[in-house]
N, C-alpha and C positions, 0 to 999 in steps of 0.2 A: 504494500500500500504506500503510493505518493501522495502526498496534499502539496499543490504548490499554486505561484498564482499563476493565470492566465490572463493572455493577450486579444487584444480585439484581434489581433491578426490571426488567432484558432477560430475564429467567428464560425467557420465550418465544420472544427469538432464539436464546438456548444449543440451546433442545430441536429446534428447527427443523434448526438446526447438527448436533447431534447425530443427527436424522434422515436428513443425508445422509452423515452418515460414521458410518455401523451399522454396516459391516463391522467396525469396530474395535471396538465393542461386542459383535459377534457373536462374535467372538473371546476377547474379556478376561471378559466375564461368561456368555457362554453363552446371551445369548438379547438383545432389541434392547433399543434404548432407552425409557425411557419419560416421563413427565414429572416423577417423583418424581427420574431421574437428572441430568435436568437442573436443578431446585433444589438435590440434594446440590454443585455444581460448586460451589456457594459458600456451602459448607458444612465439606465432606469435608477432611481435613487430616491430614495424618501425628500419630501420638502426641505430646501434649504440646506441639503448637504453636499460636499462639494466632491462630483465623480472621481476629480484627483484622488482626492485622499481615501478614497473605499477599496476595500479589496475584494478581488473578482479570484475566488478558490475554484481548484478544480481539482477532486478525488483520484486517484489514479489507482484500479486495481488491475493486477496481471497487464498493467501499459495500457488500456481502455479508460477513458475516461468514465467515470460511474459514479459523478457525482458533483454539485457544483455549490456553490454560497457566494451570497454579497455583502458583505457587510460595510455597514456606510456610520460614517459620524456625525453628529448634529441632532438629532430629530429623536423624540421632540425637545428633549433642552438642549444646550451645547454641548455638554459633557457625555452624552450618552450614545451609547453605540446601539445599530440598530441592524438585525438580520432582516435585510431584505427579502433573502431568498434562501429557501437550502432545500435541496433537492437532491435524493438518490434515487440509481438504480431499480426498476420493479426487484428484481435480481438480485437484490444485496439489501432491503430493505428487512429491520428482522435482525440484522447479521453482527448488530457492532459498530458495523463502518459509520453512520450517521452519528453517533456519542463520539467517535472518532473525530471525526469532520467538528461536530460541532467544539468538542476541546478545542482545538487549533482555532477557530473563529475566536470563543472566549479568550485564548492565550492573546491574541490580537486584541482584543478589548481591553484586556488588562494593562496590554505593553503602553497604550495610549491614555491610559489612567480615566477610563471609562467605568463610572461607580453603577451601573447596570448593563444589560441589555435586552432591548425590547425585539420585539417580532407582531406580526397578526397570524392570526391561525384563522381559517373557514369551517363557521359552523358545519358546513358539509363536510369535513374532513376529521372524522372523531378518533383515526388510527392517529393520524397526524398529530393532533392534540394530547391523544397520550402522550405518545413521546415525548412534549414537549413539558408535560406534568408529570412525566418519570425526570425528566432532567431539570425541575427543581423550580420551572416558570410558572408564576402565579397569573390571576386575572387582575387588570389592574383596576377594571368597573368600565371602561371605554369600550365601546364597540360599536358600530355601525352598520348600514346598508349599505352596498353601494348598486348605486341606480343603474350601472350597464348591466350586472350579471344578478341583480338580486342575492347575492350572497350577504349573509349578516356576517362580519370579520369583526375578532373580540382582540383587542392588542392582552399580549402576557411580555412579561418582565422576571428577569430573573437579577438579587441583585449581584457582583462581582467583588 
């Protein structure tokens, strides 16, 4: 297993990536991937944070890419660090690698002296949200609608 960062210039291993794990796309957007989503991966950024400074991870099992995270600074207060994204494998979900993955994002948070880190999770995604209340993220009372896909999204916080 590698974690390291990745380049807009793999732009074409993200989408490949993201083609075997649709389902999670079919889910959160309502329809699959395409190749404009995987250019946005290192792009997209929570409000007010600056794409410089986020890191764009990418899992590497057996040299396959199997897994990806964003993690961006700012949002919502300055201090805080915030997982935009994290996404494994259908394949390797289950398996470790994601507590894996997600250490290395915290070790980042940490390094930057980020006293939490937040995420949203999709009420449609209750596997997802375990995991994220096995690894120790609370509900912070915030959640929303959002009007393109109807999904209700509850931010969680975990602190560091």
């Amino acid at each position: 297993m590698l974690i390291r960062e990745l380049a807009p210039s793999e732009v074409a291993l993200v989408a490949a990536f993201y083609e075997e794990a649709q389902d999670y796309w079919r889910l959160a957007d309502r329809r699959p991937p395409d190749a404009q989503k995987a250019a946005e991966f290192f792009t997209d950024g929570p409000p007010g944070c600056d794409p410089a400074q986020s890191h764009r991870l990418g899992l590497f099992v057996d040299g396959r890419l199997s897994g990806v995270a964003e993690l961006s600074f700012g949002f919502p207060a300055p201090e805080d660090g915030y997982l935009g994204l994290m996404l494994l494998a259908p394949r390797l979900r289950g398996s470790g690698h994601g507590a894996a993955l997600l250490a290395e994002v915290e070790r980042l948070a940490r390094q930057r002296s980020a006293p939490r880190l937040l995420l949203a999770v999709l009420e449609e995604n209750p596997r997802g949200r375990a995991f994220w209340e096995r690894e120790d993220f609370r509900p912070t009372g915030i959640s929303r609608r959002d009007d393109e896909t109807g999904h209700v999204i509850h931010r969680l916080e975990k602190g560091l």
